[in-house]
VMD Tcl script that draws the C-alpha trace (Angstrom):
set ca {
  {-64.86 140.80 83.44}
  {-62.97 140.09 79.86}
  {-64.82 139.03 76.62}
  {-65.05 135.76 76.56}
  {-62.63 134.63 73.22}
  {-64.63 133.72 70.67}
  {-64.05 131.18 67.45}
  {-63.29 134.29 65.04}
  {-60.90 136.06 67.73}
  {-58.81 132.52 67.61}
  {-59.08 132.58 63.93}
  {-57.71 135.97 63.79}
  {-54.99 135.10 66.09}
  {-53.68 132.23 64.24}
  {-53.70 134.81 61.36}
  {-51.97 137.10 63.58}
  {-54.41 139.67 62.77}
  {-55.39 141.29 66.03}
  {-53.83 144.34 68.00}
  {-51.31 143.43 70.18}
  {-53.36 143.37 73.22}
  {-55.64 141.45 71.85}
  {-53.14 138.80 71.17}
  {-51.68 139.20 74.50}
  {-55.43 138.65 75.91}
  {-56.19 134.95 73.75}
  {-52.51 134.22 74.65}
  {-53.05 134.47 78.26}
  {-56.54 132.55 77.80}
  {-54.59 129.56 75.97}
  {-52.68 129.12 79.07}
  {-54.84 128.75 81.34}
  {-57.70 127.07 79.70}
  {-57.83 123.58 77.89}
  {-60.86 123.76 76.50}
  {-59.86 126.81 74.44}
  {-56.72 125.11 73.50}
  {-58.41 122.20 72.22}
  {-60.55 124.56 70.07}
  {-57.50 126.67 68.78}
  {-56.47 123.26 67.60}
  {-59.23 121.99 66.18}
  {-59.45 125.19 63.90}
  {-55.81 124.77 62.86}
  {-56.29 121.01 62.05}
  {-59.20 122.04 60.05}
  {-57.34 124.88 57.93}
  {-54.47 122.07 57.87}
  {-56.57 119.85 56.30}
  {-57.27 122.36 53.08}
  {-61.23 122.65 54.69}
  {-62.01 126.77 54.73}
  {-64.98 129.25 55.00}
  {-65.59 132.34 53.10}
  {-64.22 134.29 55.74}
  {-60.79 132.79 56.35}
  {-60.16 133.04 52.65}
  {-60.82 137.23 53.27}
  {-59.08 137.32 56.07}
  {-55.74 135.36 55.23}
  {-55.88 136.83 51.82}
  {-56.18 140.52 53.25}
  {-58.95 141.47 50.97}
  {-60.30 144.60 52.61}
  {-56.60 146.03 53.02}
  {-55.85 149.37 51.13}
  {-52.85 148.39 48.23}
  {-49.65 149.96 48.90}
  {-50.00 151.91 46.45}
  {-53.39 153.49 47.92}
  {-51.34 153.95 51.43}
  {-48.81 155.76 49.44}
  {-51.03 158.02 47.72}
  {-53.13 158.77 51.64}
  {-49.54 159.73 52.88}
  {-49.60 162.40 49.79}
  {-53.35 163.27 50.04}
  {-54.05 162.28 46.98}
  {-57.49 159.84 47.84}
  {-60.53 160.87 47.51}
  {-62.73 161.62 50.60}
  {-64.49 158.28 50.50}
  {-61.38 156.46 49.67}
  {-59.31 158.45 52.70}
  {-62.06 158.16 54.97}
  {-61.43 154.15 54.32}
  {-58.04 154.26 54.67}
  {-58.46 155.74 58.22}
  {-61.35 153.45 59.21}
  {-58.76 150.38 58.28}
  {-55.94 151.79 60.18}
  {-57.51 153.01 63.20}
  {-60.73 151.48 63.64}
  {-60.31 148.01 62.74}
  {-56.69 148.68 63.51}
  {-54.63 146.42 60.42}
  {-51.38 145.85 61.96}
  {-50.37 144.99 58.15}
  {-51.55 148.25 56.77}
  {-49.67 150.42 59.76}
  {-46.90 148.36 59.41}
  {-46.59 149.35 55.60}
  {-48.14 152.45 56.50}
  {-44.53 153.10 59.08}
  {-42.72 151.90 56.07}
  {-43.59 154.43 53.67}
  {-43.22 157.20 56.45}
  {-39.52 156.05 56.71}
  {-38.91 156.42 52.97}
  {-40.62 159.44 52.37}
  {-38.49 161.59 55.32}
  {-35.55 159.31 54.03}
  {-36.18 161.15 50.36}
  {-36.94 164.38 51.74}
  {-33.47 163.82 53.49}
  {-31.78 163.15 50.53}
  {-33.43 165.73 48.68}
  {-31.70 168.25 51.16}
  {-28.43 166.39 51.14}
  {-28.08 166.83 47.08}
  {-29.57 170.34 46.78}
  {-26.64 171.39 49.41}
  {-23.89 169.50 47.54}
  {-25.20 171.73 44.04}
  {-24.90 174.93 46.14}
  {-21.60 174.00 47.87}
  {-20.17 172.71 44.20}
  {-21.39 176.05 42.16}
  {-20.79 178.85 45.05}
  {-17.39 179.15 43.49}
  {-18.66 179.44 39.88}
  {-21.20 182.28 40.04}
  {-20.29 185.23 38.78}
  {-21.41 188.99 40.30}
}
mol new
graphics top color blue
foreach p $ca { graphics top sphere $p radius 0.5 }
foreach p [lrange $ca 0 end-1] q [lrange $ca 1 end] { graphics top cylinder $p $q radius 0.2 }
display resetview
């Protein structure tokens, strides 16, 4: 039998801060059960009407999320154990579709560089083979 939903897993979905099968899961739930709707909209009323806790400000504010910049620098290796060992625990254990999103990003620029890199050190070879002398 499934986890029953609870208050913070609807919280987090109105974020859209849960894995993708875990939004699939309190979508499904929604459907099929008024009672859980009501309290999805309850919660949304409440955040509507400026009313919010401790942890919805952390949550919708992304608080515990590595910067960009920190992301960047795991990609190069250049975190310290503690901080890497962070970084990993974010991404795959609480699983920060946020962080992996920006986490994808930078992983498309860097082989985009590294592509370009090649690109213009080929052009310099193919420009000067003429020039050298033997």
């Amino acid at each position: 039998m499934a986890a029953p939903i609870r208050q913070a897993d609807l919280e987090a979905y109105l974020d859209e801060a849960l894995p993708a099968d875990q939004m699939a899961r309190v979508e499904r739930a929604l459907r099929n059960d008024e009672e859980l709707l009501a309290k999805l909209k309850a919660i949304y009323s409440r955040r509507d009407s400026g009313v919010h806790t401790l942890g919805e400000i952390w949550r919708r504010h992304r608080l515990s999320c590595p910067s960009r910049q920190r992301l960047g620098n795991y990609l190069l290796g250049a975190l310290s154990d503690d901080e890497e060992d962070y970084v990993v625990f974010h991404l795959e254990t609480i699983g920060c579709r946020y962080c992996r999103a920006s986490l994808n990003d930078l992983e498309k620029q860097q082989a985009e560089a590294h592509a370009d890199v090649e690109q213009r050190r080929r052009k310099y070879f193919q420009s000067s083979a003429g020039l050298l002398k033997k």
